[in-house]
C-alpha positions, 0 to 999 in steps of 0.5 A, spaced: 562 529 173 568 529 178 573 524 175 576 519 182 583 521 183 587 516 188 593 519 192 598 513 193 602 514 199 608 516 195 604 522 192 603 519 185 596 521 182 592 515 179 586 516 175 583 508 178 585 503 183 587 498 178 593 502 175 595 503 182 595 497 184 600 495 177 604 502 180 605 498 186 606 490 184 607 491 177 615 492 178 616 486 183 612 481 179 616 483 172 622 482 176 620 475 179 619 474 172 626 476 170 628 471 174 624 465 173 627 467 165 634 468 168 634 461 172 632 457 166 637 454 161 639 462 160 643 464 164 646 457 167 653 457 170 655 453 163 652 459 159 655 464 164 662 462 164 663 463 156 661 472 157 664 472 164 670 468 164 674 471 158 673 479 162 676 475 168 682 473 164 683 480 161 683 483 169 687 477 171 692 474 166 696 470 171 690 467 174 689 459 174 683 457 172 681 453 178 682 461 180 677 464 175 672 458 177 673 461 184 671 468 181 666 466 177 662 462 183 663 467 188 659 472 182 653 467 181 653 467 188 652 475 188 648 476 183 644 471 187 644 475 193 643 482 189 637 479 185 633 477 190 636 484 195 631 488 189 626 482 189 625 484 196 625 491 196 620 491 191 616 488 194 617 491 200 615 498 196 609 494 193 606 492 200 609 499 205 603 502 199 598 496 200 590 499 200 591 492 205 592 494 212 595 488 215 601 487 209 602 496 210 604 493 218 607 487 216 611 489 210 617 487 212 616 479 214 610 479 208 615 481 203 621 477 207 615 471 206 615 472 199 622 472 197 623 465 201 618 462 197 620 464 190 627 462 192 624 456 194 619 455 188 624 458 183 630 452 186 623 447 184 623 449 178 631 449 177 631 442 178 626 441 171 633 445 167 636 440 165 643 445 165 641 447 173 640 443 179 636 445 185 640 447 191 637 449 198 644 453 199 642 458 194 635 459 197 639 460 204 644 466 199 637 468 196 634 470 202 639 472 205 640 476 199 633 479 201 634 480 208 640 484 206 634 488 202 630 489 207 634 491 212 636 496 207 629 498 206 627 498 213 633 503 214 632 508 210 625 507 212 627 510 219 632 515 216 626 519 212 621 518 218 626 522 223 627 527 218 620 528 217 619 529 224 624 534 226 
């Protein structure tokens, strides 16, 4: 009997459809429940600053508090921005190899949608934390974030077709 051999659009042999769908939506759905665990009590600003805050005071001995503060605002506000950059690119992998032709076509704006609506969802549930709040400044950082993943994503994209087609 012919055992059925799938090929994904990045040459990995698959033995079913089933694993070939966890192969492309597994990464972003375990990423995304990262952060829905990471934007819980766990990884607070309060929690955070007590393991960021005593590096930053080794590699800035002289600086204020108030500096340190800044310091420690700005690294949130980029793991903001680097978490949903990757949510982002890992969606766009998922939906780029998609067996459904509209999310193949559309990768960019379907995976531009879906980190939003995270973003969106994910501030929801941050508002239920009683050491978090929910900001729609951070959606804006969020999006931004997967945006800037994206564009990363649709540029190396461009790249590699222009060296396929010399």
């Amino acid at each position: 009997m012919k055992e059925l051999t799938i090929q994904t659009r990045y040459g990995e042999d698959d033995q079913s459809p089933a694993r070939g769908r966890w192969w492309r939506y597994g990464p972003p759905i375990v990423w995304a429940a990262l952060i829905f665990i990471g934007s819980g009590d766990l990884l607070s600003g309060s929690h955070t600053g007590g393991f960021l805050l005593k590096p930053l005071r080794l590699l800035f001995p002289h600086a204020s508090e108030a500096t340190l503060g800044v310091i420690h605002f700005w690294i949130r506000k980029a793991g903001h921005l680097t978490e949903y950059g990757i949510l982002a690119g890992l969606t766009a992998r998922a939906f780029r190899s998609s067996s459904l032709e509209f999310l193949r076509r559309g990768w960019f704006w379907a995976a531009l949608t879906v980190v939003v609506v995270y973003s969106l969802s994910d501030e929801f549930h941050q508002s239920f934390v009683p050491s978090r709040g929910a900001s729609l400044h951070d959606c804006v950082i969020d999006s931004i974030g997967g945006l800037l993943g994206l564009t990363i994503v649709w540029c190396w994209h461009r790249r590699s077709q222009r060296k396929m087609r010399r």
